[in-house]
N, C-alpha and C positions, 0 to 999 in steps of 0.2 A: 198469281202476283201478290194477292195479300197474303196469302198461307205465307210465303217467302220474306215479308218486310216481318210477319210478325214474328218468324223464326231470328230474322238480323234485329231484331228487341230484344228478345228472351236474353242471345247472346252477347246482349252489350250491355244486358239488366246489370252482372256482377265487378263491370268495369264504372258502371256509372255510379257505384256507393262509393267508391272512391273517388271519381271527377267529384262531388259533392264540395267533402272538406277543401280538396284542393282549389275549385271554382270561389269559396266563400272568401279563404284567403288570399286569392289573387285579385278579388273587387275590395277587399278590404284596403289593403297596399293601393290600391290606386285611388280609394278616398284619401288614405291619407296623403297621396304625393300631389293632392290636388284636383284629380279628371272628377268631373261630375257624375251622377248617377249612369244619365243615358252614355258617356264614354265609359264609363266601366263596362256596361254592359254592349255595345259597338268593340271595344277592344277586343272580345276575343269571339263575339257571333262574324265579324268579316274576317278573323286572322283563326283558324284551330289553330291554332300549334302551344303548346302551352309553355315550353321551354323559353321559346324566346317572348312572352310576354311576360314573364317574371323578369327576363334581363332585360327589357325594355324599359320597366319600371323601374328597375333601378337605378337607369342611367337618363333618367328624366329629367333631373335636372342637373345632370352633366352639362358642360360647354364646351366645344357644342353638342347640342344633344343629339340631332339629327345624324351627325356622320358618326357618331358614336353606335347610337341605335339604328343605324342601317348595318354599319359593318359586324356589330357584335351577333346581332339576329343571322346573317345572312350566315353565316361561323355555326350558330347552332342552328339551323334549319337547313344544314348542305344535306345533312342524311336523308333529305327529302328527292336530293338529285335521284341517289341510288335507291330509294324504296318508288319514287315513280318509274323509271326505269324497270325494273322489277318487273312490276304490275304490268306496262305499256304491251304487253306481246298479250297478254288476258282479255284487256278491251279492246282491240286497235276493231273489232267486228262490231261496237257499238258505234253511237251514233252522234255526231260535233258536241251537241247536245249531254247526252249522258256522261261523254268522258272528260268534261267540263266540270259537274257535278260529282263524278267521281273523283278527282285531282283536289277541287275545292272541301271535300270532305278528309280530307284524307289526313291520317294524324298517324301516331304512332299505335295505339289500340283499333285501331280501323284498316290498317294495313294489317297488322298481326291478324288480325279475326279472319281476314278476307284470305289469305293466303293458307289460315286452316282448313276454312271452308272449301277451297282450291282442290288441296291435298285430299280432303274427305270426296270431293266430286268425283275426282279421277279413280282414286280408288274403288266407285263406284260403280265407275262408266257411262259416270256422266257427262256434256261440257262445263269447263274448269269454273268459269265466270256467272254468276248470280247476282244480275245488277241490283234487281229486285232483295236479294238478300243485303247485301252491302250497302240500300239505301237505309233499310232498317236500322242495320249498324249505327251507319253515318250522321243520320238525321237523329238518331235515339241520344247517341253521343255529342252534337252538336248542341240540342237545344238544353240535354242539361248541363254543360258547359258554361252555357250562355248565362243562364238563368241561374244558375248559381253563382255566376261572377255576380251579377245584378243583386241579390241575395248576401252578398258578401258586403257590397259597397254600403247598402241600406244599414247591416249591421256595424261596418267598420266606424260608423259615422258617431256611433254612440259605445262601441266597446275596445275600437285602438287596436294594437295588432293582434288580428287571431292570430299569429304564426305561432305566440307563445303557446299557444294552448294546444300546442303539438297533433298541430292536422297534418303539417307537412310529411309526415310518416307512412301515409298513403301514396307518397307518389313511387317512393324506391317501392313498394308492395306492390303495386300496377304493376310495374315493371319487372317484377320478379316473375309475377303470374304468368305473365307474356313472352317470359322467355323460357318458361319450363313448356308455356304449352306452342311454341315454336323450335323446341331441340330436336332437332335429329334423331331419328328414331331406328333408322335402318346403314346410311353412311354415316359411320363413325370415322371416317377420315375429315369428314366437315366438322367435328370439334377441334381440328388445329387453328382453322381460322380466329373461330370463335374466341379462342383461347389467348393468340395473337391481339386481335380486337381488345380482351377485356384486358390483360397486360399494359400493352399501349395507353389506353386510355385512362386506368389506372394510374397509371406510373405518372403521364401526363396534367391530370389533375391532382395529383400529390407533391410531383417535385417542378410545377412550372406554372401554369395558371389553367381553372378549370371548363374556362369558355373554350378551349382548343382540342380538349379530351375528346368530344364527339370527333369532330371533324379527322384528328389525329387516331381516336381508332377505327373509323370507318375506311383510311383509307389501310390501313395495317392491317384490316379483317380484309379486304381486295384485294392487295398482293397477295393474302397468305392465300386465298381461294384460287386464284391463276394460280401458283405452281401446285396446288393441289390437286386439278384442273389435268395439268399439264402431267403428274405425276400418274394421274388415273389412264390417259391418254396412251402415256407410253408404255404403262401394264397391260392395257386390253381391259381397265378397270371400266364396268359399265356405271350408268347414273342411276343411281336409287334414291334421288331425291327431286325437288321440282323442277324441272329443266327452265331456265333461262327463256326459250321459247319454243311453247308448245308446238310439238308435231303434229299433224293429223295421224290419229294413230285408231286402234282399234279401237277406243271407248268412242271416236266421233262416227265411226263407221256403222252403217247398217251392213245387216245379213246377206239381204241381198246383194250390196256391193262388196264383200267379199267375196259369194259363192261366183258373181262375171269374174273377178279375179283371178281367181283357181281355177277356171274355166279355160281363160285365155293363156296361161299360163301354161297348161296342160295341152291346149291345141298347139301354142306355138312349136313348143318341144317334138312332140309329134309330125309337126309339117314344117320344118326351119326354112325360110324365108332364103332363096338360094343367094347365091353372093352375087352381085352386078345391079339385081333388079329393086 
């Protein structure tokens, strides 16, 4: 259990020097719009999602604020429908409990890691899910989130906006890392989605407004994945990448319950079961 949390540290050590900067300017922003110490630092230890507390902030003292900052969060946190979804077939064998803890950690560097790990297990022949690894993740990533927003607010209070001082440059670099180290490595038909996705969103945050960009490429990367889907289907194309929901397949199998397999298989053939009985 511990070898595992401290494996999901190691691996969320290179993501959290960049939560750093970004954590310091998002408590910084909310000294200045106002919240206090401990609400800087409550804002994003009960909410991970980092996206929509930047756009939370901003619309702080919109009017009204409340239905502004429900609908605009909810707009960029939908990718959240489809990466729980995702995940949901990995843990459905944990426990109320855990997968509670797993959904409330859960972020966009925390999903990505977790689904590497995923790919690494199977590859293995191991099972897919390592709660124990993901709490490392989660928790590693959590509290310095936290603690660097808090760290932020203390500093904003006396140095005004760090955004000038170009920390914001971390966040598109996190996210670059995370999608080189979740590309497709084997189905190279899965870069049309991708591709679909990044266009869409693209295009969407350039020629119309950038709060819809997520929402509008995630669902552009979904269509493009169904008929991709549908295109493998009708070639006899097999899946070379993570299925949707795990099979019980040979990595969950013992030896032994293979060799009764082959066993029975082999008697049936031999002695076929005559027709009526």
């Amino acid at each position: 259990m511990y070898s595992e949390i401290r494996r999901g540290f190691f691996s969320a050590l290179p993501l959290m020097m960049g939560f750093i900067p970004l954590g310091i300017i998002l408590g910084a922003q909310a000294s200045q719009v106002g919240i206090s110490t401990l609400g800087s630092y409550l804002l994003p230890a009960l909410n991970l999602a980092g996206g929509s507390e930047f756009a939370a902030l901003g619309l702080w003292q919109a009017v009204p604020p409340v239905i502004m900052i429900v609908i605009t969060t909810f707009l960029i946190n939908s990718r959240h429908i489809i990466m729980g979804a995702a995940l949901a077939p990995y843990i459905r064998q944990e426990s109320g409990l855990r997968i509670m803890l797993t959904y409330f950690l859960m972020c966009d560097e925390t999903w990505s890691l977790a689904f590497q790990d995923i790919q690494r297990r199977m590859d293995n022949k191991q099972s897919p899910f390592s709660f124990h690894y993901y709490l490392g993740v989660g928790l590693s990533l959590w509290l310095n989130w936290s603690f660097s927003a808090l760290c932020g607010s203390l500093l904003g209070r006396f140095l005004g906006d760090l955004s000038l001082w170009g920390f914001a440059m971390a966040l598109p670099a996190t996210f670059i890392g995370l999608s080189i180290g979740l590309r497709p490595r084997k189905d190279m038909l899965l870069y049309i989605p991708i591709a679909i996705s990044f266009i869409l969103s693209g295009g969407c945050a350039a020629l119309f407004d950038a709060k819809y960009a997520v929402g509008c490429g995630a669902i552009g990367g979904l269509v493009g994945a169904y008929f991709v889907q549908i295109y493998k289907e009708k070639h006899g194309i097999a899946a070379t990448t993570l299925p949707g929901v795990p099979v019980e397949s040979a990595a969950n199998a013992s030896p032994e319950t293979e060799t009764r397999a082959v066993k029975t298989a082999s008697t049936e053939s031999e002695h076929p079961t005559p027709v009526g009985k």
